[in-house]
C-alpha positions in Angstrom: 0.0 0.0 0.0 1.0 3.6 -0.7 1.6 5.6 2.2 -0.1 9.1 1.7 3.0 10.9 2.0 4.6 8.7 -0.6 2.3 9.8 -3.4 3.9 12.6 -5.0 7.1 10.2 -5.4 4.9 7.3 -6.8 3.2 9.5 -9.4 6.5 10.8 -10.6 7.4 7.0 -11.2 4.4 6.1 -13.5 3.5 7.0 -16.7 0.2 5.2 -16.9 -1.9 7.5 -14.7 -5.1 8.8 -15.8 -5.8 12.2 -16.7 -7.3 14.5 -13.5 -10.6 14.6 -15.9 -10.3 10.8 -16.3 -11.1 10.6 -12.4 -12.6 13.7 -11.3 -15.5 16.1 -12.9 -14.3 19.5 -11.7 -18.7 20.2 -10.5 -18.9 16.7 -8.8 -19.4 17.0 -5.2 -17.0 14.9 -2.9 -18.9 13.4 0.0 -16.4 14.4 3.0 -16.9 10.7 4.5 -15.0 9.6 0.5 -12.0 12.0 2.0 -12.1 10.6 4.9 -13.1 6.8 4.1 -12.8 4.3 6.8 -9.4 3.1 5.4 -7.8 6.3 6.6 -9.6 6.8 10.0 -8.6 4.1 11.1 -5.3 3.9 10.0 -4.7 7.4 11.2 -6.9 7.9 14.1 -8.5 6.2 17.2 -11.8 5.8 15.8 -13.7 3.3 13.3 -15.2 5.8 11.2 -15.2 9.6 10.7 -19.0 9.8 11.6 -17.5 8.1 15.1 -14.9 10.8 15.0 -17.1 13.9 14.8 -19.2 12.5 17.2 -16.6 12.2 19.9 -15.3 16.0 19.4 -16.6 18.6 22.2 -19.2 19.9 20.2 -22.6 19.4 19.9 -22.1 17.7 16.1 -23.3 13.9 16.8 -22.7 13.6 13.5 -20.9 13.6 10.1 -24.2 15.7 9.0 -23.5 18.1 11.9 -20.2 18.6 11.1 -20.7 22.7 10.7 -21.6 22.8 14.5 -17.8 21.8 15.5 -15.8 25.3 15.9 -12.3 25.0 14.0 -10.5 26.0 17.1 -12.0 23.2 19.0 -12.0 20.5 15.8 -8.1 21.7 15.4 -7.5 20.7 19.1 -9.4 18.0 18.8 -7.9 16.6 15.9 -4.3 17.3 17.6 -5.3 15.3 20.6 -7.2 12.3 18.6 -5.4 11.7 15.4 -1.5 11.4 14.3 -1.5 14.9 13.2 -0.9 18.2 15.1 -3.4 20.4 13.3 -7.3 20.2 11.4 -4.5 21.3 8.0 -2.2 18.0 9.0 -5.3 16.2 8.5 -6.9 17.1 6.0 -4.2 17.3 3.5 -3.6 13.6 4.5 -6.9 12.7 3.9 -7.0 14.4 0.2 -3.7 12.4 -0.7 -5.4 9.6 0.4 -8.5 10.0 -1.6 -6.2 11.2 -4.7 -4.2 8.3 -4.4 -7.5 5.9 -4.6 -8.7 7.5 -7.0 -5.0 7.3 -8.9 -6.0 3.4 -8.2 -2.3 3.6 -6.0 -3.7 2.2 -2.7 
């Protein structure tokens, strides 16, 4: 498997990717729980599932579809205490490697 943070180096080594049209329409909509799949929460974080994940953070959100309630100063600690990453940026930019690199069929 292809570690997130070895996907810029993996790309650079093939020649058979597809094109960024090829696996992305620039209007589709990305459900947030495709960024962060299963796969990556809990490979990254102490939780099963993001849904789990927003739940647990001190906010009212109990749920993926509550996920505008969560403050980012308290999702940014939360995600500092909770996950491998220091920071709500850490994360997320881990989580959209991961999701490009599926969709780049590397993982």
């Amino acid at each position: 498997m292809v570690l997130e943070r070895d996907l810029e180096a993996v790309t650079a080594k093939r020649n058979d990717l597809p094109s960024a049209a090829d696996v992305y329409d620039e209007g589709e909509d990305i459900p947030i729980e495709d960024v962060f799949d299963d796969a990556f929460v809990q490979a990254r974080t102490e939780f099963e599932t993001f849904d789990e994940l927003v739940a647990a953070s001190p906010s009212e959100a109990g749920s993926v579809e509550e996920f505008e309630k969560v403050s980012h100063g308290e999702w940014d600690e939360f995600v500092a205490e909770s996950t491998e990453f220091d920071d709500e940026e850490a994360f997320v930019f881990a989580a959209r490697d991961h999701w490009v690199a599926k969709r780049l069929q590397l993982v």
